[in-house]
Jmol script that loads the backbone (N, CA, C; Angstrom):
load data "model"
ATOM      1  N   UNK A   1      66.600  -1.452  24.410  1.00  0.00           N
ATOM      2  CA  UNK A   1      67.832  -1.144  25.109  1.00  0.00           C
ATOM      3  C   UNK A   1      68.699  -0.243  24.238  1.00  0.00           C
ATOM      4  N   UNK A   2      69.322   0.887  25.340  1.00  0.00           N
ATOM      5  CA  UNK A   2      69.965   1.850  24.374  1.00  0.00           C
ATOM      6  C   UNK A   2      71.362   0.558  23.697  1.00  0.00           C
ATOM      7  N   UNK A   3      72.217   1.281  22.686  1.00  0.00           N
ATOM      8  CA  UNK A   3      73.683   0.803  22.065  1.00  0.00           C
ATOM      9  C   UNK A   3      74.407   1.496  22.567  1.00  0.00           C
ATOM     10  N   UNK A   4      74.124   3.014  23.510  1.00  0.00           N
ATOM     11  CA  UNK A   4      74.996   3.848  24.327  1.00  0.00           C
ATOM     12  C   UNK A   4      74.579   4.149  25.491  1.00  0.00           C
ATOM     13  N   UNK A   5      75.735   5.128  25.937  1.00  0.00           N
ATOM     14  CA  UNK A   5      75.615   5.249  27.225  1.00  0.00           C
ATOM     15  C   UNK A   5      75.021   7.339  27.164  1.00  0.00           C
ATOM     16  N   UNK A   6      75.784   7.234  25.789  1.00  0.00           N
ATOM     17  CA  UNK A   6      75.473   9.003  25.564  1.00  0.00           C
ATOM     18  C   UNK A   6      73.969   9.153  25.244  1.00  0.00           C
ATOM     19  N   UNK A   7      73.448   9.644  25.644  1.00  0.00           N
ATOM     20  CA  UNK A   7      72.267  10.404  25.018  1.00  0.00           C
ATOM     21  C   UNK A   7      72.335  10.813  23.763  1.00  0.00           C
ATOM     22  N   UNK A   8      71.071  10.580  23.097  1.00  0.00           N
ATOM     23  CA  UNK A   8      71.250  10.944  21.425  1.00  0.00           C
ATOM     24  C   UNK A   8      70.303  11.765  20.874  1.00  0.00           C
ATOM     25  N   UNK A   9      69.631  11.995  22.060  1.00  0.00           N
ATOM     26  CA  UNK A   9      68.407  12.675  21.635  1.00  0.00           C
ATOM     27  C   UNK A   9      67.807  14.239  23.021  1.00  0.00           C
ATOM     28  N   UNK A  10      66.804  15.068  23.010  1.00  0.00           N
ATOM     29  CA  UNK A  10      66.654  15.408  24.262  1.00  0.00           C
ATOM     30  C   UNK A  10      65.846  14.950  25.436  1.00  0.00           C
ATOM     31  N   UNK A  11      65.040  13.453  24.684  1.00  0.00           N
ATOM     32  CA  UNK A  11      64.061  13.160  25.814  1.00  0.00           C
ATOM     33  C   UNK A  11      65.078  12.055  26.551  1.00  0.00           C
ATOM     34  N   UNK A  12      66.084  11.647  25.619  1.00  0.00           N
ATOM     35  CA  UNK A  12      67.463  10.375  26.302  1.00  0.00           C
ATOM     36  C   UNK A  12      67.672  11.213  27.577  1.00  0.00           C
ATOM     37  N   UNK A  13      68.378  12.282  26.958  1.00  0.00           N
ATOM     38  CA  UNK A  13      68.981  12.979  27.599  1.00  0.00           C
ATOM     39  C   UNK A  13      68.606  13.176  29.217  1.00  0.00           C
ATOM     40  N   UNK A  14      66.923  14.376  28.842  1.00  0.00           N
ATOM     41  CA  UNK A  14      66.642  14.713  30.189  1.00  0.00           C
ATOM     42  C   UNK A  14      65.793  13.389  31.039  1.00  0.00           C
ATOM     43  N   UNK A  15      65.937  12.347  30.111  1.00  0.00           N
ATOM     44  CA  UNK A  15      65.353  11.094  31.201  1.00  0.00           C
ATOM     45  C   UNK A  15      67.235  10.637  32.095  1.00  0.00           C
ATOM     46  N   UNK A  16      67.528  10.763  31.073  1.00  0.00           N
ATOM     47  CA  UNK A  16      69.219  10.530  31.997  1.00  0.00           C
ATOM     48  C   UNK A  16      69.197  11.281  32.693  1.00  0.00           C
ATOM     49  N   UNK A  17      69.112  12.671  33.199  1.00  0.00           N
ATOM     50  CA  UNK A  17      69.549  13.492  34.022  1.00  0.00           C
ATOM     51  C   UNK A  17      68.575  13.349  35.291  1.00  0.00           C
ATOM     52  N   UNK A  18      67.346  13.502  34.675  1.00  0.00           N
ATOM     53  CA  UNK A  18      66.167  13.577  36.164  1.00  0.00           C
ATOM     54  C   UNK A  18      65.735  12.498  36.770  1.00  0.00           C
ATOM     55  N   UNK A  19      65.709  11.107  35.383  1.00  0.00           N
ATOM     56  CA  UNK A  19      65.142  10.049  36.098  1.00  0.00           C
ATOM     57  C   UNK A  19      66.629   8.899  36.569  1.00  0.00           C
ATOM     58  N   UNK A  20      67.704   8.413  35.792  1.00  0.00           N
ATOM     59  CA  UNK A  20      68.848   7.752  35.956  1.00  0.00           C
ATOM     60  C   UNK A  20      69.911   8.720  37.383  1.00  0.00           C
ATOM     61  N   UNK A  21      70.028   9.843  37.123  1.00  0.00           N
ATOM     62  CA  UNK A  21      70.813  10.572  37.637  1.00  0.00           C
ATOM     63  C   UNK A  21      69.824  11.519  39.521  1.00  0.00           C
ATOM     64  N   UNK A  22      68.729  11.923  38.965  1.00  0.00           N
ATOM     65  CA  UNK A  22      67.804  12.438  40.377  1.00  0.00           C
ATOM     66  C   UNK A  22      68.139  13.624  40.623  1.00  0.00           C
ATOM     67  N   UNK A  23      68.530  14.386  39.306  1.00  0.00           N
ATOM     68  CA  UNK A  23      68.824  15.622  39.278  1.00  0.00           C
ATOM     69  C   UNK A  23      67.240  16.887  38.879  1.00  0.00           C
ATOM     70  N   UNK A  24      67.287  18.045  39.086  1.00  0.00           N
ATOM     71  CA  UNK A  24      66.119  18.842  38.956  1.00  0.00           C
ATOM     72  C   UNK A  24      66.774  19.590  38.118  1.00  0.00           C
ATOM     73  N   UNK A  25      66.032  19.950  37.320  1.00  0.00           N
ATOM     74  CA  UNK A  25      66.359  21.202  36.066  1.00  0.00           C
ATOM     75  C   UNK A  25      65.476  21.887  36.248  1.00  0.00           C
ATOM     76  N   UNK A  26      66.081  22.668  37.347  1.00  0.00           N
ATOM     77  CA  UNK A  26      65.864  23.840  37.639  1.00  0.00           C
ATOM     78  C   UNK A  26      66.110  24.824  37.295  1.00  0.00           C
ATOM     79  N   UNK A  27      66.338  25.883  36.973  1.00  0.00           N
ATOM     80  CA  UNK A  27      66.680  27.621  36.361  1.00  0.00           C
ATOM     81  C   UNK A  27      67.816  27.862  36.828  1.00  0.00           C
ATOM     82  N   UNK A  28      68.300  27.826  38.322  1.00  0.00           N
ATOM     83  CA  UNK A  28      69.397  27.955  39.119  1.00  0.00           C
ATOM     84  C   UNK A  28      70.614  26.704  38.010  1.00  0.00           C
ATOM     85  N   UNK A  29      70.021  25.584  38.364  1.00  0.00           N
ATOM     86  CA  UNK A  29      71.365  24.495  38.169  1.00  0.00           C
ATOM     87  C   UNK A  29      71.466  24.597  36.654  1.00  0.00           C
ATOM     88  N   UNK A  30      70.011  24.669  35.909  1.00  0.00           N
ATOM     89  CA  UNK A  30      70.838  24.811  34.354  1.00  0.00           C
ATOM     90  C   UNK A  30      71.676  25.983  33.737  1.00  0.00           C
ATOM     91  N   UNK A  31      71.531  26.916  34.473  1.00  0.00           N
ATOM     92  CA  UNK A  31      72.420  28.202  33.789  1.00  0.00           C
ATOM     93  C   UNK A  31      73.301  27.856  34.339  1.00  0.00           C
ATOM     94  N   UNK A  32      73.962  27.857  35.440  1.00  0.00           N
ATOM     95  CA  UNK A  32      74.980  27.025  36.221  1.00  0.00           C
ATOM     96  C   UNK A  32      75.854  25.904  35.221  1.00  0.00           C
ATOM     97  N   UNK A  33      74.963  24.662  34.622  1.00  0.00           N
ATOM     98  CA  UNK A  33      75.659  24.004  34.023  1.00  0.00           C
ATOM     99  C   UNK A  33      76.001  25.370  32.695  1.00  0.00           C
ATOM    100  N   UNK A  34      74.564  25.646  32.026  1.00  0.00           N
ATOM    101  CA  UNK A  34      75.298  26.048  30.249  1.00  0.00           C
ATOM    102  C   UNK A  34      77.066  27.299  30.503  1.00  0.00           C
ATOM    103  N   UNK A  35      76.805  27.744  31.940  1.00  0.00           N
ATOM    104  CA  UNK A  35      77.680  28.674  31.998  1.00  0.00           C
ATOM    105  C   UNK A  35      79.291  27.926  32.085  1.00  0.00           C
ATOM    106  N   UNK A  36      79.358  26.762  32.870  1.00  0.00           N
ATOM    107  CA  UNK A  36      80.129  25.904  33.043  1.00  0.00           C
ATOM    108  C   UNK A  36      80.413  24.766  31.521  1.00  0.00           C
ATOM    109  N   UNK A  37      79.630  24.870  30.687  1.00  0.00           N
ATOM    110  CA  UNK A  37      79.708  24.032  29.475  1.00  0.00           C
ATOM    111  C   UNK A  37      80.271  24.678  28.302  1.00  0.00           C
ATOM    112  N   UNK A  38      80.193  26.389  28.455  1.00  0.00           N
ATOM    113  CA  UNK A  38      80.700  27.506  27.850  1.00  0.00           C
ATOM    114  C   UNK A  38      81.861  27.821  28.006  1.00  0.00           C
ATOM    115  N   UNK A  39      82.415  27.433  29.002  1.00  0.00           N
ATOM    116  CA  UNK A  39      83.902  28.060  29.455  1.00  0.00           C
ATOM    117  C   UNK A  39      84.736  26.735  29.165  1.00  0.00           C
ATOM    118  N   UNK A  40      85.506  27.315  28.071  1.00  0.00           N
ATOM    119  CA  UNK A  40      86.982  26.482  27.729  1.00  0.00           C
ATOM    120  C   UNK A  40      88.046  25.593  29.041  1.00  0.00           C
ATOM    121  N   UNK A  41      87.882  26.511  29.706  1.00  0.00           N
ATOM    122  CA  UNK A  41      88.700  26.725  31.024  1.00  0.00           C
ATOM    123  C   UNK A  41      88.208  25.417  31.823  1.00  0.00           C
ATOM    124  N   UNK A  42      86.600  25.604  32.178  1.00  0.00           N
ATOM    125  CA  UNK A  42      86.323  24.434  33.272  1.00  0.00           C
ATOM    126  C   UNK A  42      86.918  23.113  33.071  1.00  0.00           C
ATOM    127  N   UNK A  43      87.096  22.883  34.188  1.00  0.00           N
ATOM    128  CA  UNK A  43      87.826  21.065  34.028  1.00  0.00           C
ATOM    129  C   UNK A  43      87.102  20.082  33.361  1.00  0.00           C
ATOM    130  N   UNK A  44      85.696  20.206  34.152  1.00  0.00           N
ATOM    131  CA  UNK A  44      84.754  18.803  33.492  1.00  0.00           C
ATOM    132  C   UNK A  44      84.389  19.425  32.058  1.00  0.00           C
ATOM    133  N   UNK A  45      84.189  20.951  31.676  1.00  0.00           N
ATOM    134  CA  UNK A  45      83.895  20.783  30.201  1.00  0.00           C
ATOM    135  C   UNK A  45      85.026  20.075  29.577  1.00  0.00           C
ATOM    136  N   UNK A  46      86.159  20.774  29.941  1.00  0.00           N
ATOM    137  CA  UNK A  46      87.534  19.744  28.984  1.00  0.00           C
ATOM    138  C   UNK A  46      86.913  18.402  28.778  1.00  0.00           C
ATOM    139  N   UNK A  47      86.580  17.851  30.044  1.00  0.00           N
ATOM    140  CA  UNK A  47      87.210  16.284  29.816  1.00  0.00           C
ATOM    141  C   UNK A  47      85.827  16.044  29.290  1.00  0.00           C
ATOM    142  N   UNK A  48      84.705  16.755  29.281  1.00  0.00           N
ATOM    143  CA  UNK A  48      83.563  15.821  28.266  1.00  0.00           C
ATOM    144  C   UNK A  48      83.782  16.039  26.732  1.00  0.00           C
ATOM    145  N   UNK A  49      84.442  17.549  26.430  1.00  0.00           N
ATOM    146  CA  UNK A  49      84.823  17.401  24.880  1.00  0.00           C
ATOM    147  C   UNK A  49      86.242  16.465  24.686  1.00  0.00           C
ATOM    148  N   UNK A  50      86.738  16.275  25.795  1.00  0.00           N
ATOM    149  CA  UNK A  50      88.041  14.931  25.455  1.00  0.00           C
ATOM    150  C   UNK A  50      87.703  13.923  25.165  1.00  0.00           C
ATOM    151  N   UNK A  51      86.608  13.225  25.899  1.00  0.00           N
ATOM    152  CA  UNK A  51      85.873  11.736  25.808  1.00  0.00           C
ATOM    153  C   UNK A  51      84.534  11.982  24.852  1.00  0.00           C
ATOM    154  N   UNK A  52      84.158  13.047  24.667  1.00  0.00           N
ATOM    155  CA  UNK A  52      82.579  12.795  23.502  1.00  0.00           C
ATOM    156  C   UNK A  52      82.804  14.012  22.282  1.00  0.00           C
ATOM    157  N   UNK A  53      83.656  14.790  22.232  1.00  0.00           N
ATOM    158  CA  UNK A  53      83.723  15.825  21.266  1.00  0.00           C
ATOM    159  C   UNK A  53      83.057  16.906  21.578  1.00  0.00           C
ATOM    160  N   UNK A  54      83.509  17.799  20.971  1.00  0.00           N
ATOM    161  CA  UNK A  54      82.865  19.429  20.808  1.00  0.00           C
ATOM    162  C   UNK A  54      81.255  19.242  19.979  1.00  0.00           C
ATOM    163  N   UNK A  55      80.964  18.219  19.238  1.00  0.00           N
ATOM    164  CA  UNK A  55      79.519  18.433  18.950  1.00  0.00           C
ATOM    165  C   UNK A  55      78.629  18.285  19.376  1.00  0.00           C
ATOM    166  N   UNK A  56      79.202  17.224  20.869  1.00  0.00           N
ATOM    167  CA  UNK A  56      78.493  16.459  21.579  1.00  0.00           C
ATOM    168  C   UNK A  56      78.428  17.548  22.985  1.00  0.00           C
ATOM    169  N   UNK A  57      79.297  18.133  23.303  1.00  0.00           N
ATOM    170  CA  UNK A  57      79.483  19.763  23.991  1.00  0.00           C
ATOM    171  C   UNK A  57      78.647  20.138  23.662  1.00  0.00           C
ATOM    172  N   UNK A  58      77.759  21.297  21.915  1.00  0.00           N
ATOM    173  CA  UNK A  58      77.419  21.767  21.477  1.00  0.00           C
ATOM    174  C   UNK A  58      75.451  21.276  21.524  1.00  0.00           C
ATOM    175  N   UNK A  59      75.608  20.301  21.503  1.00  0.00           N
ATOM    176  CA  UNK A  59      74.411  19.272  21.928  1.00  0.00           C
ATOM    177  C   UNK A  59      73.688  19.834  23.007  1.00  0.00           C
ATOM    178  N   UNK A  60      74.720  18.922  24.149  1.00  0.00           N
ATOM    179  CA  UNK A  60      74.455  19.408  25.565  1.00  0.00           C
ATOM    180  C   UNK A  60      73.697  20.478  25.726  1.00  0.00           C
ATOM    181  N   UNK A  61      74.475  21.651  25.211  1.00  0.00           N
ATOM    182  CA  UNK A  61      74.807  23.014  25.580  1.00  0.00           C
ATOM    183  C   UNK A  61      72.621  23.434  25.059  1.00  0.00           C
ATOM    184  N   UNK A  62      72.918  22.792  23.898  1.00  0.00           N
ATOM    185  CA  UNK A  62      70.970  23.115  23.304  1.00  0.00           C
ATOM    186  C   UNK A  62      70.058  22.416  24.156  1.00  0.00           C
ATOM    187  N   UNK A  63      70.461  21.327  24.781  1.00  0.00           N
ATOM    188  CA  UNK A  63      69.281  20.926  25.397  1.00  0.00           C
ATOM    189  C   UNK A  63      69.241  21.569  26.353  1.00  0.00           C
ATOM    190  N   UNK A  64      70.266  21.958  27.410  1.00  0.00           N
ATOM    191  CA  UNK A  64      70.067  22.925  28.808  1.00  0.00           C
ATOM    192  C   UNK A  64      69.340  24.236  28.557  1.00  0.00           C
ATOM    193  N   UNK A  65      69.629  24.829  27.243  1.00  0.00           N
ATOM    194  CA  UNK A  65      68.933  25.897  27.044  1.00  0.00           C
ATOM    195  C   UNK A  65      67.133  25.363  26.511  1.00  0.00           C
ATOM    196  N   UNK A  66      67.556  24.319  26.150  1.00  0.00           N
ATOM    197  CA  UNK A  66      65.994  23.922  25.504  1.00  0.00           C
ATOM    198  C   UNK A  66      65.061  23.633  27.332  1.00  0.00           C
ATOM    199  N   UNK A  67      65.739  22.953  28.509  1.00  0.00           N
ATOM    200  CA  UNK A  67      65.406  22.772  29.340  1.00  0.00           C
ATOM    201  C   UNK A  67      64.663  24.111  30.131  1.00  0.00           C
ATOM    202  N   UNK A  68      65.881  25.308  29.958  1.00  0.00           N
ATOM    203  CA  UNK A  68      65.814  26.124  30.591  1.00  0.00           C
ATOM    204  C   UNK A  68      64.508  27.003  30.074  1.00  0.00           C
ATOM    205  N   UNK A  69      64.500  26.912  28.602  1.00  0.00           N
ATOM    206  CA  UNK A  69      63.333  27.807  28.532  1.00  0.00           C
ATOM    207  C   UNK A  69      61.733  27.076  28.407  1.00  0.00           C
ATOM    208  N   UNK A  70      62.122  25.933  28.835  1.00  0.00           N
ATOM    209  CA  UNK A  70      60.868  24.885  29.096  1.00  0.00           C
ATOM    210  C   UNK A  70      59.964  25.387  31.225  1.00  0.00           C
ATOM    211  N   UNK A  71      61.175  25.527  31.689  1.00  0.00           N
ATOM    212  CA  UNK A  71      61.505  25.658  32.984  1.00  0.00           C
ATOM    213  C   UNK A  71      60.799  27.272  33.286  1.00  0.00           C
ATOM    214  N   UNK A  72      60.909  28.020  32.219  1.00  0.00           N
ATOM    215  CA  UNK A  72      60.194  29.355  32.302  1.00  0.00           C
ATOM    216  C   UNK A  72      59.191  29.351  32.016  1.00  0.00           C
ATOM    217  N   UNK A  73      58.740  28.433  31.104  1.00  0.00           N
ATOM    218  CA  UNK A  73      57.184  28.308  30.715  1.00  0.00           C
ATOM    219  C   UNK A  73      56.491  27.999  31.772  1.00  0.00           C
ATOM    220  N   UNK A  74      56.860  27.283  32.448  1.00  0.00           N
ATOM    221  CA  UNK A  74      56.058  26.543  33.942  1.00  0.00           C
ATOM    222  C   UNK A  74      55.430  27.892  34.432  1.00  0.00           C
ATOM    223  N   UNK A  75      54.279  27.968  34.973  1.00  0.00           N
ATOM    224  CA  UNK A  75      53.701  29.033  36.116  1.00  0.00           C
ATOM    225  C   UNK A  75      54.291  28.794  37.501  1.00  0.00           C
TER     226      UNK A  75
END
end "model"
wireframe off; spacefill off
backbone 0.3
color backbone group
């Protein structure tokens, strides 16, 4: 059993997103998120570096790209 609720790793992570959550990381939705995780401005980036920090932002931000270029490898 995890001690969190955050992901700490990238397999936490994308099992949180695709298998807990029933989301697809897809090409479309992950540039979508990293573009939205990049901008100071967006609301939900604020409030995830308010409640988990900018390293935990910075995290994120590698696994979507780690997703995304997993997502290109596919045929």
């Amino acid at each position: 059993m995890r001690d969190s609720i955050v992901p700490d790793s990238y397999e936490a992570w994308r099992h949180c997103v695709q298998v807990d959550c029933g989301l697809r990381l897809d090409g479309d939705y992950v540039q979508r998120r990293i573009a939205a995780l990049e901008d100071p401005r967006d609301f939900h980036t604020q409030q995830l570096v308010q409640r988990w920090g900018d390293p935990h932002r910075q995290r994120v931000v590698g696994w979507f790209r780690r997703a995304l270029a997993e997502s290109a490898a596919r045929p």
